[in-house]
C-alpha positions in Angstrom: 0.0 0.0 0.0 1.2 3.1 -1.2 1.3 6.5 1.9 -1.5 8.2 -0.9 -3.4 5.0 -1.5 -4.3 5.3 2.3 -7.5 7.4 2.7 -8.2 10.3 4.7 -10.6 8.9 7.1 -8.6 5.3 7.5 -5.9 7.4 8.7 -7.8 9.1 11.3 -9.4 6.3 12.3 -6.3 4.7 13.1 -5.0 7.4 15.1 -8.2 8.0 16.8 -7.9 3.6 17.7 -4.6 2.4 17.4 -4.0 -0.7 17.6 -0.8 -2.3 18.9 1.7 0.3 19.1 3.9 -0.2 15.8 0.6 0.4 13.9 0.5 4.0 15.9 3.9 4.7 15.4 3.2 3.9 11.8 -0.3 6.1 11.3 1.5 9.3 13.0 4.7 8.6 10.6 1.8 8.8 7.6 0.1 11.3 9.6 3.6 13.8 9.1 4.6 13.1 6.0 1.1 13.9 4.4 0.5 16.8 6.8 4.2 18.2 8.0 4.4 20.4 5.3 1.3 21.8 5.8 2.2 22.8 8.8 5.4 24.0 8.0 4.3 26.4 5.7 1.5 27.7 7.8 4.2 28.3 10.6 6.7 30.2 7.8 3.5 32.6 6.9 3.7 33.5 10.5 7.4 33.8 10.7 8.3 31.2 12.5 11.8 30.0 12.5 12.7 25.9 12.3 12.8 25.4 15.8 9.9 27.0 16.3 8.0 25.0 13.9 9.0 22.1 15.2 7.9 23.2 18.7 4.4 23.9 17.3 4.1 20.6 15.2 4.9 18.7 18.0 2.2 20.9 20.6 -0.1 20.2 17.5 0.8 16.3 17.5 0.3 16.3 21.6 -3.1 17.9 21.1 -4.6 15.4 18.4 -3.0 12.9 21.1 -5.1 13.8 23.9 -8.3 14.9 21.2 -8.9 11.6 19.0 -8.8 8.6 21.5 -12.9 7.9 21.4 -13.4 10.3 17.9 -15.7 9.4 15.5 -14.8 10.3 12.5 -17.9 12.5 10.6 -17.7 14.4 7.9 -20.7 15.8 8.4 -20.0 17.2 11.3 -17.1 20.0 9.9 -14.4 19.3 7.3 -11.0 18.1 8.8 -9.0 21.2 7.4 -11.0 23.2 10.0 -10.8 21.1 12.8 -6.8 20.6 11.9 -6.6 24.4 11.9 -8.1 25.8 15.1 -5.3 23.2 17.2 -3.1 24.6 14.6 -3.7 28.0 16.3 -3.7 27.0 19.6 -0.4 25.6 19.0 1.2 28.5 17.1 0.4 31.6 19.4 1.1 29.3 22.4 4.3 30.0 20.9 4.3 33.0 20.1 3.1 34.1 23.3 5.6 32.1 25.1 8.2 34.5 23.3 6.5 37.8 25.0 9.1 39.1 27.2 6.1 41.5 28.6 3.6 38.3 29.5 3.8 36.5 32.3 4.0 32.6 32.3 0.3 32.2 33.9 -1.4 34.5 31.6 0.4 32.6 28.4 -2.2 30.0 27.7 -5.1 32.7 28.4 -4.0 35.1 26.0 -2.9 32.1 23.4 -6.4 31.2 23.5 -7.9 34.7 22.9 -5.6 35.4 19.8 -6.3 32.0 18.5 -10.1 32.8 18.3 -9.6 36.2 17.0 -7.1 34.7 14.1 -9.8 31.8 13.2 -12.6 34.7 12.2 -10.0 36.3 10.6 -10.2 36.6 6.7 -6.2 37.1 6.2 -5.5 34.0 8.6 -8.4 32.0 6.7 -6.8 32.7 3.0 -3.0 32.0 4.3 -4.5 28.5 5.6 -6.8 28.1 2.5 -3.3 28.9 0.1 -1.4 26.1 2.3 -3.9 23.7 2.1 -4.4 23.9 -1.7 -0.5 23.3 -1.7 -0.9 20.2 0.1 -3.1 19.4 -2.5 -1.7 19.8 -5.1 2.0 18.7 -3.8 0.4 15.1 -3.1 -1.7 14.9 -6.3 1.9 15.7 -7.8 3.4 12.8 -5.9 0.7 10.7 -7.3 0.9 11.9 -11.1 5.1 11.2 -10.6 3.6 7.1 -10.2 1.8 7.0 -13.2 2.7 9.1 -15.8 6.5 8.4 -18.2 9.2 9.8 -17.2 9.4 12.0 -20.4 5.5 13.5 -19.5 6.1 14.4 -16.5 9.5 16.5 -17.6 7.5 18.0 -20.6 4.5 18.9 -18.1 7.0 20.7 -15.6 9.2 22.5 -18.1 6.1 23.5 -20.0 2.8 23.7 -17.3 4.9 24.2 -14.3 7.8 26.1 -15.2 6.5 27.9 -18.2 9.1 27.5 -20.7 8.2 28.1 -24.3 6.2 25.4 -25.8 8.9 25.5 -29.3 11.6 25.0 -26.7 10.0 22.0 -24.9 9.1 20.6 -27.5 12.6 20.8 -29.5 14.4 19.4 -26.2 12.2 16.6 -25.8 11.5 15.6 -30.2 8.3 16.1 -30.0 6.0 18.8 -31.8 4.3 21.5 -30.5 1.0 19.6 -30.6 2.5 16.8 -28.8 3.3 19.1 -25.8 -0.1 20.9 -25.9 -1.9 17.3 -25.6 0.6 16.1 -22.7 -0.2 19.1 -20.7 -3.9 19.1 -21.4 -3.8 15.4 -21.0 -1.2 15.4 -17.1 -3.6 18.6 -16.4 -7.5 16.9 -16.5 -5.8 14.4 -14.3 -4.0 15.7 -11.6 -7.4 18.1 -11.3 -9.3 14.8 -11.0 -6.7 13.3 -8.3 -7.2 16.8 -6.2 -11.2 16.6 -6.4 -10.7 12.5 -5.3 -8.4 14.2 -2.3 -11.0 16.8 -1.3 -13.3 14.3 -1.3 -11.9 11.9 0.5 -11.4 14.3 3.2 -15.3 15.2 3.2 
């Protein structure tokens, strides 16, 4: 089993009712990879340095910890993303409140908790987390195209799609016409949007 062929609400389920303890150690490993840089780049947006991140991905880690033992997964209840991002904030300006020379330690979680509601109303902190999340997207959608498309597609898609060389120049590196190119990119394009709507909707 491929880490993308494992869905969304498997995975939670697992960490929610873990089983023997290599299968936990195993679900949070899946849980990172598919999520760390999620995180990561949230934290960056907010100017957080490495070791900071890590601090905040770890608080983040200790909170799903204590939250998921007994959760029921439910899509219907709220998409993940949102539940995924109000511990996010919690974690984050824990941190960055623990940097206030001016606050003392007993009024740190208090005031972490009050900037963490005002940031989840607020429209700035909703599109940074919205940008980040459609990278995670489309980063594992990527991962997934890299297993089934050639070799030579998925370097004519980047140069072309992605890094938007000139199509006469693709083309000429690669022996192919122009036409060629065009229907690779429309071709690698209808499906990694089709691999990003299967992600969304495995995430409910």
């Amino acid at each position: 089993m491929t880490l993308d062929s494992v869905t969304h609400a498997s995975l939670v389920q697992r960490l929610a009712r873990p089983g023997d303890p290599a299968d936990a150690d195993a679900a949070w490993l899946t849980f990172l990879d598919r999520y760390g840089p999620l995180l990561r780049g949230f934290c960056r947006r907010h100017d957080l340095g490495p070791a900071e991140t890590d601090d905040v991905i770890q608080d983040v880690l200790l909170a799903l910890t204590k939250a998921l033992p007994g959760f029921t997964y439910d899509p219907a209840r709220g998409k993940f993303r949102g539940y995924l991002k109000t511990i996010v904030l919690h974690a984050l300006y824990r941190r960055i409140c623990q940097k206030r020379a001016d606050l003392p330690l007993d009024q740190v979680e208090s005031a972490a908790n009050a900037q963490a509601q005002t940031a989840s109303g607020d429209p700035a902190t909703d599109a940074m987390w919205e940008q980040e999340w459609r990278q995670h997207h489309l980063a594992r959608a990527m991962r997934a195209l890299d297993t089934e498309a050639s070799t030579r597609d998925l370097a004519v898609f980047e140069a072309y799609a992605l890094a938007g060389q000139p199509v006469e120049a693709v083309a000429g590196t690669h022996g192919l016409s122009t036409d060629a190119v065009y229907q690779i990119k429309s071709r690698l394009l209808r499906r990694l949007s089709a691999l990003i709507q299967q992600q969304v909707d495995d995430e409910g």
